[in-house]
Structures are given as structure tokens and as C-alpha cells.
Residue, then its C-alpha position, 0 to 999 in steps of 0.5 A: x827304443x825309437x831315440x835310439x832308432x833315430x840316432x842310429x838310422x835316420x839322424x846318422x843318415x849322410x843326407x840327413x846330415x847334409x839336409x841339416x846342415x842349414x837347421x839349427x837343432x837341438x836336442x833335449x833328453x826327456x830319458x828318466x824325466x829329464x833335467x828341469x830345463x828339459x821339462x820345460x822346454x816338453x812343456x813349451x813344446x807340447x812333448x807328450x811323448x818320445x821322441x817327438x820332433x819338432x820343426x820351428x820356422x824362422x821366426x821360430x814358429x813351429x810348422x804343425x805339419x812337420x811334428x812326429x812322435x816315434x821313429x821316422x826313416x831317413x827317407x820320410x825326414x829328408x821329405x819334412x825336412x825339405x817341406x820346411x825348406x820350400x815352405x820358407x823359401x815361397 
């Protein structure tokens, strides 16, 4: 299952880690439907799928560009991850 893909592979990722240690995530458990507070966060967030990740900006804007659905290698999230990064910080 591509949830467990990323814990495993991409979110396990020292870099990964290191990368994220300036985010604040979160993480919501859509398995079996959810609890109706994960429902509504999906909804919020316009989840259609899992996993999806969302990257939110400061202002908690979401940032279009950095959305996936399905796995992502610890490789290709760093690149999202410091896409965000420069894109805030210009």
C-alpha cells in the first residue's frame, strides 16, 4: 500500500527527516474512512485519494504545485519540499 511506502521509504528518509524539521506536519488516517474529523479535514483538503500530500505555505495557503497522490521517493519529496522552501523565502 503506498501509505505504507512512504512511512517506510520516503518519510523514514534521514533527509527527509532533517528537510521536515522546519514544517509542521500532520497526518490524517483516511484507512476504513476515517474518523469524522478525517473526513473533514479530506473534504477541506480536497483528498480524493490516499495517500495524498498536501504542502500549505505559511499563510496556510496550499501550494498546487506540491500536491501528490500515491508514493513519492525520498529523492522527489526533498525536491517539493525545497521548491516550498525557496518559494517562501523569495
Amino acid at each position: 500500500m503506498p501509505c505504507h511506502e512512504l512511512e517506510r521509504f520516503t518519510f523514514s528518509d534521514p533527509r527527509v527527516s532533517n528537510a521536515l524539521r522546519n514544517f509542521v506536519t500532520l497526518r490524517v488516517d483516511l484507512s476504513n474512512g476515517g474518523t469524522p474529523g478525517a473526513r473533514e479535514a479530506a473534504a477541506e483538503f480536497r483528498v480524493v485519494g490516499i495517500p495524498t500530500i498536501v504542502l500549505l505555505d505559511r499563510r496556510g495557503k496550499e501550494w498546487e504545485k506540491g500536491r501528490v497522490l500515491g508514493f513519492m521517493g525520498p529523492e522527489d519529496f526533498l525536491a517539493r519540499a525545497d521548491a516550498l522552501r525557496q518559494r517562501e523565502e523569495s
